[in-house]
N, CA, C and O atoms as a GROMACS GRO file, in nm:
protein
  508
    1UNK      N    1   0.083  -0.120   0.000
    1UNK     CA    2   0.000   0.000   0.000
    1UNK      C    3   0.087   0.126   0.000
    1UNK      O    4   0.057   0.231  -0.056
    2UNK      N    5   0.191   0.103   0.066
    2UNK     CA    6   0.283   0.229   0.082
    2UNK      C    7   0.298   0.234  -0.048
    2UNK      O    8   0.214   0.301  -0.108
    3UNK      N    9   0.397   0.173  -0.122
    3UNK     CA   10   0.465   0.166  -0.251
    3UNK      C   11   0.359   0.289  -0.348
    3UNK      O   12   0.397   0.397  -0.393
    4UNK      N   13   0.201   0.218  -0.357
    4UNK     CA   14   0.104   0.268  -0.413
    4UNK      C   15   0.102   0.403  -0.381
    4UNK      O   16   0.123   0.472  -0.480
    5UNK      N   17   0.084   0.472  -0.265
    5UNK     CA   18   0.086   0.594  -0.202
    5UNK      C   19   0.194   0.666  -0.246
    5UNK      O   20   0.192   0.787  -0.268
    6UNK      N   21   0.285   0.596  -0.259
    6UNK     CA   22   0.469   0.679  -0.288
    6UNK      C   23   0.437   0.712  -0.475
    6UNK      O   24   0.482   0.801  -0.546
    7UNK      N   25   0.379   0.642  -0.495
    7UNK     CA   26   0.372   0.642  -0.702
    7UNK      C   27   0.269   0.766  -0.690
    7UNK      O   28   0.284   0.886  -0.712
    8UNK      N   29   0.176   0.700  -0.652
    8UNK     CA   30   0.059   0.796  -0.654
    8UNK      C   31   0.114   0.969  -0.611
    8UNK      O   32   0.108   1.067  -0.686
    9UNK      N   33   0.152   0.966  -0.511
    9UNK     CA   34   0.238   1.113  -0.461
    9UNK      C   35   0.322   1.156  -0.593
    9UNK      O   36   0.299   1.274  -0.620
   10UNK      N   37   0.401   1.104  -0.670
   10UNK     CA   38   0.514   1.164  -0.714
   10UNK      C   39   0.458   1.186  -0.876
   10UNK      O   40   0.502   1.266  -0.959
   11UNK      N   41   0.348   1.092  -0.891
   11UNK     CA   42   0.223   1.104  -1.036
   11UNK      C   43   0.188   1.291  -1.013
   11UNK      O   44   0.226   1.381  -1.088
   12UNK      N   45   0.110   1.305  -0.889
   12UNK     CA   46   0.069   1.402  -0.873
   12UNK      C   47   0.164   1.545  -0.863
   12UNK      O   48   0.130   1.659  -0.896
   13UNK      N   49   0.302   1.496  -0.801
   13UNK     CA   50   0.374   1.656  -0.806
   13UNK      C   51   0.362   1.625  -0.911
   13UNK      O   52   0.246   1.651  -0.944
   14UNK      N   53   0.431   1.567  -1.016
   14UNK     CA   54   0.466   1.575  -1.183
   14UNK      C   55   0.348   1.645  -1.223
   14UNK      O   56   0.361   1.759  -1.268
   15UNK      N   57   0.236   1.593  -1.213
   15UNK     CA   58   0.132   1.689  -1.287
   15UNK      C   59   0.066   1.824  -1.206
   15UNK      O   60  -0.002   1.909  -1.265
   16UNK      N   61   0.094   1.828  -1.084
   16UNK     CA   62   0.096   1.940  -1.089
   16UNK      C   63   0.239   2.080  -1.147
   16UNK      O   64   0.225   2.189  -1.203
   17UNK      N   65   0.373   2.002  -1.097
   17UNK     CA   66   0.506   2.090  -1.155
   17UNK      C   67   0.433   2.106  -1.340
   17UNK      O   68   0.443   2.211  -1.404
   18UNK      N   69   0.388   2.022  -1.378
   18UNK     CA   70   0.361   2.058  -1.523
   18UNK      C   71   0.295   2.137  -1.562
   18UNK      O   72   0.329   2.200  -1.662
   19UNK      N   73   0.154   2.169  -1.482
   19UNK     CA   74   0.023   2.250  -1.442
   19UNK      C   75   0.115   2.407  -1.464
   19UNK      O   76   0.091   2.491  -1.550
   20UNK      N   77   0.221   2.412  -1.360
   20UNK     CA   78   0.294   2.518  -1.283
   20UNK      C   79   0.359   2.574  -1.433
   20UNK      O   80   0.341   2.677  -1.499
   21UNK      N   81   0.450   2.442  -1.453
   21UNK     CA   82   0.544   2.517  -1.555
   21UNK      C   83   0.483   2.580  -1.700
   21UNK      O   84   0.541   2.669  -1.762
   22UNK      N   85   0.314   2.499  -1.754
   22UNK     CA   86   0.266   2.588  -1.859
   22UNK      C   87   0.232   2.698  -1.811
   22UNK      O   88   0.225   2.798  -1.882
   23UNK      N   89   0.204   2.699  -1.684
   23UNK     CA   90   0.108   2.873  -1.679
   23UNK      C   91   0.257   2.965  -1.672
   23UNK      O   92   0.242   3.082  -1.707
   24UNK      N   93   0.369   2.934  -1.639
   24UNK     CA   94   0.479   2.978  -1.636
   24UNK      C   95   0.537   3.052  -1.778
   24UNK      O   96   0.541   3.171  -1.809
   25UNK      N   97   0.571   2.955  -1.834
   25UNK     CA   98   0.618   2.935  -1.979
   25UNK      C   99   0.522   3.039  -2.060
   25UNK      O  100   0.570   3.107  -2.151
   26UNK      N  101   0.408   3.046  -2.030
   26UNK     CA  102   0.275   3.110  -2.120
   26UNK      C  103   0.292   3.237  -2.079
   26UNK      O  104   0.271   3.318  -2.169
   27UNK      N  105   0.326   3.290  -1.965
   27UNK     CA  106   0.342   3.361  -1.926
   27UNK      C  107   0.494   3.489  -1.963
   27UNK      O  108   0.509   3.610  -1.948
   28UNK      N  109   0.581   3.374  -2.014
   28UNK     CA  110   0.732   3.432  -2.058
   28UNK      C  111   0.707   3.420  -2.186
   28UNK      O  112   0.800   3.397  -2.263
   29UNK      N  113   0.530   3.437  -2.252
   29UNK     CA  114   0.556   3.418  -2.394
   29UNK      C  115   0.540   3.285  -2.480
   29UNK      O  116   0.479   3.270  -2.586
   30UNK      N  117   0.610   3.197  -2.407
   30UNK     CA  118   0.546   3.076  -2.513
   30UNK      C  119   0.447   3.032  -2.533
   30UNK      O  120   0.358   3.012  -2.450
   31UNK      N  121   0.445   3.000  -2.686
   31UNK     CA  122   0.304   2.920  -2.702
   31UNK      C  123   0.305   2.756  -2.702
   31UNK      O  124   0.400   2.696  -2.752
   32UNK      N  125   0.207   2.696  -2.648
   32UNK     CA  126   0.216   2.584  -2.584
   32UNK      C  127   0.173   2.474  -2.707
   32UNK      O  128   0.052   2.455  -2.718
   33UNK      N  129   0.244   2.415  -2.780
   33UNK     CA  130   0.225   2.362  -2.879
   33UNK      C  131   0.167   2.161  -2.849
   33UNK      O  132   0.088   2.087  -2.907
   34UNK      N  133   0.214   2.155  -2.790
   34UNK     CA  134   0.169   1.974  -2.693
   34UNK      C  135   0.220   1.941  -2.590
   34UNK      O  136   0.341   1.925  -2.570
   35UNK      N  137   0.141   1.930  -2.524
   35UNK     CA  138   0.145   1.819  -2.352
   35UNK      C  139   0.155   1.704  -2.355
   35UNK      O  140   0.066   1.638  -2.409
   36UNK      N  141   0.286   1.633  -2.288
   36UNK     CA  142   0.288   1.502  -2.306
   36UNK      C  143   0.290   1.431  -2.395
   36UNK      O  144   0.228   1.325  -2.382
   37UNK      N  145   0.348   1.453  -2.496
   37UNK     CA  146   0.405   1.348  -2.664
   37UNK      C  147   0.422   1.283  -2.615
   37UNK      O  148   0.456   1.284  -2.497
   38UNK      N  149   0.394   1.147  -2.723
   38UNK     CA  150   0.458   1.049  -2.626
   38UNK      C  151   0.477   0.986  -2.783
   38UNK      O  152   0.400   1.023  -2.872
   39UNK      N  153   0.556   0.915  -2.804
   39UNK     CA  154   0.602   0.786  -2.943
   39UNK      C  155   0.701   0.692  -2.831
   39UNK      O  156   0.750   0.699  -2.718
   40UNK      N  157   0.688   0.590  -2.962
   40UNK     CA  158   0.783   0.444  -2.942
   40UNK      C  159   0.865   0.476  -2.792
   40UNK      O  160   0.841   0.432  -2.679
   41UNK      N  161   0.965   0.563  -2.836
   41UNK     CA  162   1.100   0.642  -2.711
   41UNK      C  163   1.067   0.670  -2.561
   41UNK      O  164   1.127   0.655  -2.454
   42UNK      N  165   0.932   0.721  -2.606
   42UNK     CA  166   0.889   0.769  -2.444
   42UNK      C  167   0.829   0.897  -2.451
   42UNK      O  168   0.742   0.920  -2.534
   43UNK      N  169   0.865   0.976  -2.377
   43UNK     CA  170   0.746   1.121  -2.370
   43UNK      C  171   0.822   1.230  -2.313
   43UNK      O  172   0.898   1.221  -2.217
   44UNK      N  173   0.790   1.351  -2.393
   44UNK     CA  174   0.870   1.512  -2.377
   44UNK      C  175   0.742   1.570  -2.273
   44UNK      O  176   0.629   1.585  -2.319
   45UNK      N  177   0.765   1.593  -2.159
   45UNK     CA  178   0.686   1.697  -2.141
   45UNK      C  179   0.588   1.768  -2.176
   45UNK      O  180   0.467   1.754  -2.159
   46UNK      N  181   0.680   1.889  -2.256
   46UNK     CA  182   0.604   2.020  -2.309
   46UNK      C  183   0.686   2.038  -2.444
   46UNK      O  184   0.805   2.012  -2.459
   47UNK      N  185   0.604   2.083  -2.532
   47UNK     CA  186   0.635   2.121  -2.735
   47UNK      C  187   0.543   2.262  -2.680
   47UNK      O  188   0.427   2.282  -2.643
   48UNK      N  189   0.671   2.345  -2.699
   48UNK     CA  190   0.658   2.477  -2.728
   48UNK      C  191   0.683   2.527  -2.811
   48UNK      O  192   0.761   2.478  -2.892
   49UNK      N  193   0.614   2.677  -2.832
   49UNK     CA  194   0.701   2.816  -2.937
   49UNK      C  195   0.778   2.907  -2.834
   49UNK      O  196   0.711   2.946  -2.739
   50UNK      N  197   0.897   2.944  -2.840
   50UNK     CA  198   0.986   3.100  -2.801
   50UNK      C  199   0.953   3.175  -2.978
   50UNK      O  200   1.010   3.144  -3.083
   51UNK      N  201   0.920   3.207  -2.972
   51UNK     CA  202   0.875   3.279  -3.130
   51UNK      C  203   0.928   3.207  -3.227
   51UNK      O  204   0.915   3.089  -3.193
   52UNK      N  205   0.993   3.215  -3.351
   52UNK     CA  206   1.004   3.102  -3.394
   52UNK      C  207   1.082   2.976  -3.373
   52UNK      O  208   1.087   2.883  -3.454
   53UNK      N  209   1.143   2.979  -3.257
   53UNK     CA  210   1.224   2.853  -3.205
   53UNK      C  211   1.120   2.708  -3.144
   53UNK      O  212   1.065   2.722  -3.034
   54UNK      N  213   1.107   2.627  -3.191
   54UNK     CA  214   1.055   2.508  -3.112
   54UNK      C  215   1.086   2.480  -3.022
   54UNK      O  216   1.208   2.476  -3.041
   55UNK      N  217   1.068   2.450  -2.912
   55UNK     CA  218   1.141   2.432  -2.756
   55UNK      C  219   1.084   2.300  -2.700
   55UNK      O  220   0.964   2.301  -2.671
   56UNK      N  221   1.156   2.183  -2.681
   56UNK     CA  222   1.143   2.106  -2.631
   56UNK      C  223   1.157   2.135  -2.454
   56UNK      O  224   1.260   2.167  -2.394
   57UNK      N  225   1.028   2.113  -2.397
   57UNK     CA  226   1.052   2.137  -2.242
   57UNK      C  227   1.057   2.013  -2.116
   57UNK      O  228   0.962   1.941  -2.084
   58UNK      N  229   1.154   2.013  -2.073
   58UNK     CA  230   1.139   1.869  -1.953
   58UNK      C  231   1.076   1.952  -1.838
   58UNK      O  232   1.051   2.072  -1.850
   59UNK      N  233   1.056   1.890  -1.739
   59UNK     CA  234   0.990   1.948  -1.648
   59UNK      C  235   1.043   1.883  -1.525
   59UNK      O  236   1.043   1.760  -1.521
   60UNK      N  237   1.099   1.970  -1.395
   60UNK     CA  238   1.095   1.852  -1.297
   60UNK      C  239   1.082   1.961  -1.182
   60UNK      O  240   1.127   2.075  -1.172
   61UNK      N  241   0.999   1.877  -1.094
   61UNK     CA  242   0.938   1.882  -0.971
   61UNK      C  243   0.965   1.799  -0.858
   61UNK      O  244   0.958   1.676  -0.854
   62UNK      N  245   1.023   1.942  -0.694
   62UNK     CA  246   1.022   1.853  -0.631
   62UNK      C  247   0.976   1.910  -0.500
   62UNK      O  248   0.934   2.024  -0.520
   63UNK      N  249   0.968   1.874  -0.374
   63UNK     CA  250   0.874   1.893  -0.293
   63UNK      C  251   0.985   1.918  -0.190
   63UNK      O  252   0.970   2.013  -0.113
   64UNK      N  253   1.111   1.831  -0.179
   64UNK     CA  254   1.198   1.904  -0.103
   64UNK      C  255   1.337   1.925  -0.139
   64UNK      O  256   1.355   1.914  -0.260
   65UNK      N  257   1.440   1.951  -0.071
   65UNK     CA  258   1.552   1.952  -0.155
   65UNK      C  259   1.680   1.839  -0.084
   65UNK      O  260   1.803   1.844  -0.086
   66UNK      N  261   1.584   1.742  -0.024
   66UNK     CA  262   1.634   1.597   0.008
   66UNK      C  263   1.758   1.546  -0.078
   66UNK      O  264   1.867   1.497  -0.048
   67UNK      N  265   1.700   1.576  -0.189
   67UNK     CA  266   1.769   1.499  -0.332
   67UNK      C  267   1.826   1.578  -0.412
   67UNK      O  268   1.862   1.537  -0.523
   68UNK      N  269   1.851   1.735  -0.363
   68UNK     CA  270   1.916   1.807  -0.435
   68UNK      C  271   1.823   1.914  -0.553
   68UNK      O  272   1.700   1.922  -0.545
   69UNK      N  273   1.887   1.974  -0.637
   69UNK     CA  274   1.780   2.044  -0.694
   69UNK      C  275   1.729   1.989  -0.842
   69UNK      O  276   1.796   1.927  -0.924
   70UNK      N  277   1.569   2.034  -0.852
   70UNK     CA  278   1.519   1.940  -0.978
   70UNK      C  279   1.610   1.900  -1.070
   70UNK      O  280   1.647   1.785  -1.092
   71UNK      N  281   1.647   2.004  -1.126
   71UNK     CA  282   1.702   2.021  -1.271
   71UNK      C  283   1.860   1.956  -1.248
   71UNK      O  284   1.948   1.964  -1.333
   72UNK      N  285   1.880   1.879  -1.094
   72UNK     CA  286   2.028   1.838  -1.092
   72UNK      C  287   1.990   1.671  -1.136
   72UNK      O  288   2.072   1.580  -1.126
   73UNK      N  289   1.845   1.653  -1.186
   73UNK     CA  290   1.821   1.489  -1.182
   73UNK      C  291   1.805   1.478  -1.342
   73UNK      O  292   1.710   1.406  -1.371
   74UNK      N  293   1.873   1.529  -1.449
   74UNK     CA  294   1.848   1.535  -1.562
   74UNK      C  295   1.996   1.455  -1.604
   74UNK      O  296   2.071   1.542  -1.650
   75UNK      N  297   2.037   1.376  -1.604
   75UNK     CA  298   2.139   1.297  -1.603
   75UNK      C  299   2.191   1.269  -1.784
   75UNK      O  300   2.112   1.335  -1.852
   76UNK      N  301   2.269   1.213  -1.853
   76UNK     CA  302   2.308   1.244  -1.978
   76UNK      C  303   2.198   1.101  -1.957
   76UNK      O  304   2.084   1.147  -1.957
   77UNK      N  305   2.194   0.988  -1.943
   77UNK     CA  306   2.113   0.910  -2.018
   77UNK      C  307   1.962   0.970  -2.047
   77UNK      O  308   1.910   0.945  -2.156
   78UNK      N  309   1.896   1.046  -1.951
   78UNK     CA  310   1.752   1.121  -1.961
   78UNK      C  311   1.800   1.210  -2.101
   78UNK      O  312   1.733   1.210  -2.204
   79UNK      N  313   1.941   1.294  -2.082
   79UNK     CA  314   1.883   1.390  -2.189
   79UNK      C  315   1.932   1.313  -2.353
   79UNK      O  316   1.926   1.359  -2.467
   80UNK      N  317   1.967   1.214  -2.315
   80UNK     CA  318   1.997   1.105  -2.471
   80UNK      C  319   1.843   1.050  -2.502
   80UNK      O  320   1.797   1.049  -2.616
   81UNK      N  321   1.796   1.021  -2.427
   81UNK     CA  322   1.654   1.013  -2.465
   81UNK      C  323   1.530   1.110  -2.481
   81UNK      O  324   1.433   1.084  -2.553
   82UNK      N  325   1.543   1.235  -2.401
   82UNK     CA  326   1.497   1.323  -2.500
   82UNK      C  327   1.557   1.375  -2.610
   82UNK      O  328   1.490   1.445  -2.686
   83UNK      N  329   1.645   1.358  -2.628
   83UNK     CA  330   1.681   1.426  -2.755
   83UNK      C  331   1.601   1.288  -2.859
   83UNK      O  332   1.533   1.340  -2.947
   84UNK      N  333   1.596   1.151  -2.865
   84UNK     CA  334   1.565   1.056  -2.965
   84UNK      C  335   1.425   1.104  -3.024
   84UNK      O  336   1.374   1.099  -3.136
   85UNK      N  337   1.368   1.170  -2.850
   85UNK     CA  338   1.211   1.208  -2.855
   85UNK      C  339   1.209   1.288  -2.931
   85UNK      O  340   1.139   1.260  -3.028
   86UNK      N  341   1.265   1.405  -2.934
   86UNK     CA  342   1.223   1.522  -2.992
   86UNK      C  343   1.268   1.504  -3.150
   86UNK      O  344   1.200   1.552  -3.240
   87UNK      N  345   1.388   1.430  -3.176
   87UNK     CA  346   1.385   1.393  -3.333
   87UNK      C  347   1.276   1.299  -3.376
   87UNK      O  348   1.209   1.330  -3.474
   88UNK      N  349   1.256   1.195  -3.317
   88UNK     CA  350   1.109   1.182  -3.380
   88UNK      C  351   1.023   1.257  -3.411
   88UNK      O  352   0.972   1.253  -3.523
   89UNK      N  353   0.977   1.372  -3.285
   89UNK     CA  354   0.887   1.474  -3.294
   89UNK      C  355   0.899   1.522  -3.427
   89UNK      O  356   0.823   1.516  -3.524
   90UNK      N  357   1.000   1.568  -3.412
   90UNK     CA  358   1.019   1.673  -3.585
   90UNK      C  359   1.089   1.551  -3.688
   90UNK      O  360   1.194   1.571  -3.750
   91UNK      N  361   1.034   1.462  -3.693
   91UNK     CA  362   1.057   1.405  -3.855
   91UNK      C  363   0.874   1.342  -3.834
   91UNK      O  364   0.827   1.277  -3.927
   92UNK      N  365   0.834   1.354  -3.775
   92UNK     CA  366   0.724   1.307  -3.738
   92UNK      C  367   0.607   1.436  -3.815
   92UNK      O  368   0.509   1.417  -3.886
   93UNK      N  369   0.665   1.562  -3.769
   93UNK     CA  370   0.541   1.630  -3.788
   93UNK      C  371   0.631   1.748  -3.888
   93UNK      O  372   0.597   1.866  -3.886
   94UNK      N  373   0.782   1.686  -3.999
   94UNK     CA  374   0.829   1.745  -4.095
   94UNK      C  375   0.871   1.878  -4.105
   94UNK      O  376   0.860   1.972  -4.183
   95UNK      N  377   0.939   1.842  -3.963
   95UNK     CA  378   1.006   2.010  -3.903
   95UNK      C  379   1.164   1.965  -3.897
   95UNK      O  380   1.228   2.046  -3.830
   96UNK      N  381   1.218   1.892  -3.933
   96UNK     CA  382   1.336   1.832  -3.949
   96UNK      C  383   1.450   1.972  -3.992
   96UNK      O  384   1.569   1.967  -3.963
   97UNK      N  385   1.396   2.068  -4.050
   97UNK     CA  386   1.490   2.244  -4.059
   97UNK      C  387   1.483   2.337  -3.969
   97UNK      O  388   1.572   2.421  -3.971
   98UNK      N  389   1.384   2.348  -3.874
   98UNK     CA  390   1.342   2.393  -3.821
   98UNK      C  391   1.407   2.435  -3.667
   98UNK      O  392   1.458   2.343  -3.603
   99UNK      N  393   1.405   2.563  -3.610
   99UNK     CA  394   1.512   2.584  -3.519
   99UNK      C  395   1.486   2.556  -3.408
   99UNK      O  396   1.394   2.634  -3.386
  100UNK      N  397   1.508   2.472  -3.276
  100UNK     CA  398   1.492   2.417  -3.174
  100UNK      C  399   1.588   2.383  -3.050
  100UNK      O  400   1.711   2.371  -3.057
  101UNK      N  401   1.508   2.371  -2.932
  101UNK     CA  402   1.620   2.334  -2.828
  101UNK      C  403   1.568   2.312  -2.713
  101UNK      O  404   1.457   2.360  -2.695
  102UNK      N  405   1.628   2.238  -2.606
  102UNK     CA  406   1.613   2.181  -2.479
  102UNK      C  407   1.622   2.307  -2.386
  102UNK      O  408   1.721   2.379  -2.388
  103UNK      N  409   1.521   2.330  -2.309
  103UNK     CA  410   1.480   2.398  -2.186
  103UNK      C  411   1.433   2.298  -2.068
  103UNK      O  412   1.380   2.187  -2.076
  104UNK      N  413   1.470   2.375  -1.955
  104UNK     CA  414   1.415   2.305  -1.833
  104UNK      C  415   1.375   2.385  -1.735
  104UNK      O  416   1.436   2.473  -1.673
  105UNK      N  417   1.233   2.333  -1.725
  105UNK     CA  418   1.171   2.396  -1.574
  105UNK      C  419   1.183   2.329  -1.470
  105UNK      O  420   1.133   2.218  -1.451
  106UNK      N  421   1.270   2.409  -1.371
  106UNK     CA  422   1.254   2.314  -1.248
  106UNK      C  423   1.142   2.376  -1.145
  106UNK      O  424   1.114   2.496  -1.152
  107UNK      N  425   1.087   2.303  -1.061
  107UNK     CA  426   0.965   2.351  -0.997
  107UNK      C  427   0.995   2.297  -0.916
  107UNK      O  428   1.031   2.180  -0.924
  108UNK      N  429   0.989   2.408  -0.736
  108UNK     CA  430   1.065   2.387  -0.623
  108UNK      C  431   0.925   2.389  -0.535
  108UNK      O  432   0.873   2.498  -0.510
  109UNK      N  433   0.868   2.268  -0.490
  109UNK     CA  434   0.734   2.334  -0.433
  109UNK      C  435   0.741   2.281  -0.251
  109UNK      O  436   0.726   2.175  -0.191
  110UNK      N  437   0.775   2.431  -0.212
  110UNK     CA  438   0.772   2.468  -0.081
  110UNK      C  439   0.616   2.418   0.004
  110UNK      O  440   0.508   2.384  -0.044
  111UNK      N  441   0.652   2.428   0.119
  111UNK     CA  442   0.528   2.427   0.162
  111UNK      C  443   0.411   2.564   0.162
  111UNK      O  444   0.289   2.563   0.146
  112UNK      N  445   0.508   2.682   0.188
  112UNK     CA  446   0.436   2.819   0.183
  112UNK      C  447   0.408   2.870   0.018
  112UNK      O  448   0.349   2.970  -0.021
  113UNK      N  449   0.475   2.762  -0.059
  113UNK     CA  450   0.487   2.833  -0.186
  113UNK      C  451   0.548   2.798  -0.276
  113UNK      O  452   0.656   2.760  -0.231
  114UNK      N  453   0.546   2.784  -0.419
  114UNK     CA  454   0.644   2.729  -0.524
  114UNK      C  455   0.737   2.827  -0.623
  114UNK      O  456   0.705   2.928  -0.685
  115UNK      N  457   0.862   2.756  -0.614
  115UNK     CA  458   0.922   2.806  -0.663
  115UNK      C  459   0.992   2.740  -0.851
  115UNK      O  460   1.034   2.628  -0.878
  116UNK      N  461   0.980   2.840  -0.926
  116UNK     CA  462   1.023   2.806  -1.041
  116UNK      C  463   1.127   2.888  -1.139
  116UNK      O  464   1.110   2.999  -1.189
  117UNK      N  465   1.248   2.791  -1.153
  117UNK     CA  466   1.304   2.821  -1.261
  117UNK      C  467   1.324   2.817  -1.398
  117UNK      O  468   1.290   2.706  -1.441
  118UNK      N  469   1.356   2.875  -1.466
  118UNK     CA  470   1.354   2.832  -1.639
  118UNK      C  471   1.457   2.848  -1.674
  118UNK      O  472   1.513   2.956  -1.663
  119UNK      N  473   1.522   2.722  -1.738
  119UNK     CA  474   1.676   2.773  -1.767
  119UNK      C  475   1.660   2.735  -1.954
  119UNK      O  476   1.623   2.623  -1.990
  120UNK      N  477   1.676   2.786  -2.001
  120UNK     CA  478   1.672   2.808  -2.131
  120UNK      C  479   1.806   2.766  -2.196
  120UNK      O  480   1.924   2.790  -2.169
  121UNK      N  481   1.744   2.698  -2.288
  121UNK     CA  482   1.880   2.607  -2.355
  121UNK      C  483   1.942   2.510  -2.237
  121UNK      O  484   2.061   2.533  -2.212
  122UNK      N  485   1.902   2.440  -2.186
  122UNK     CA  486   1.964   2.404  -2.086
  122UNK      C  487   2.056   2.242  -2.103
  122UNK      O  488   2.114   2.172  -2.019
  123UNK      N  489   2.037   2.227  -2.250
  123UNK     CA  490   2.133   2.096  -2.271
  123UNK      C  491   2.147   2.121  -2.396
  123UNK      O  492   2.085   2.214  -2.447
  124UNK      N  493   2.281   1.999  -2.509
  124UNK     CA  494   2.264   2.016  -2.657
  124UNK      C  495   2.194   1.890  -2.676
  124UNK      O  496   2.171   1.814  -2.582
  125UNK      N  497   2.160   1.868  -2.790
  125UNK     CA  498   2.106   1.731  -2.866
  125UNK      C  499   2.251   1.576  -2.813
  125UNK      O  500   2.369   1.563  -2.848
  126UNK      N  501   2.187   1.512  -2.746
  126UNK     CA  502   2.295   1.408  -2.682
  126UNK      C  503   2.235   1.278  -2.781
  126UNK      O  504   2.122   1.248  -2.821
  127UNK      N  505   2.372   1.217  -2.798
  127UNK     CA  506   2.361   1.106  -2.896
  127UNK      C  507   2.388   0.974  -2.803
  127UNK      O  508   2.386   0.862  -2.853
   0.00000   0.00000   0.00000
């Protein structure tokens, strides 16, 4: 039952840090192009616009800083697999010229309050 409770908890920050980071992102301007892609590879977050740049967005959320800070859990195997994601994305929907890049929201959610960063460009395409 615990186990269940522990999934269930960490389902819910994720969708709420995600909740957080579109009204965020929308807010600095982007337009929110898809929630949660998902193909064969696995699943991007957030498919944004920065005006004409495509922005692939990860998202991470955390509740304390037990484990250090969000955006320190993005490890080269995570960002080798978003990057597979997001080239699918764009041969998928024939944006393969098209100018793009990895951002990350980290979402720090306090008890009095949440905190969020956006670090822009925050990795290259990992092979």
């Amino acid at each position: 039952m615990k186990r269940t409770l522990m999934a269930t908890d960490r389902i819910q920050t994720g969708k709420l840090g995600e909740d957080i980071a579109i009204d965020y992102l929308e807010k600095e301007g982007y337009r929110i192009v898809e929630r949660n892609y998902r193909c064969v590879f696995g699943e991007i977050d957030i498919v944004a616009r920065d005006g004409k740049v495509l922005v692939f967005v990860e998202v991470r959320s955390r509740r304390s800083a037990k484990y250090g800070y969000p955006q320190e859990s993005i490890g080269l195997n995570k960002r080798k697999k978003i990057s597979k994601i997001a080239l699918n994305y764009l041969k998928e929907k024939q944006l393969l010229g098209c100018h793009a890049r990895f951002d990350v929201v980290a979402v720090k959610m306090l008890p009095e309050c949440y905190k969020v960063e956006l670090i822009k460009n925050a990795f290259d395409l990992a092979y």
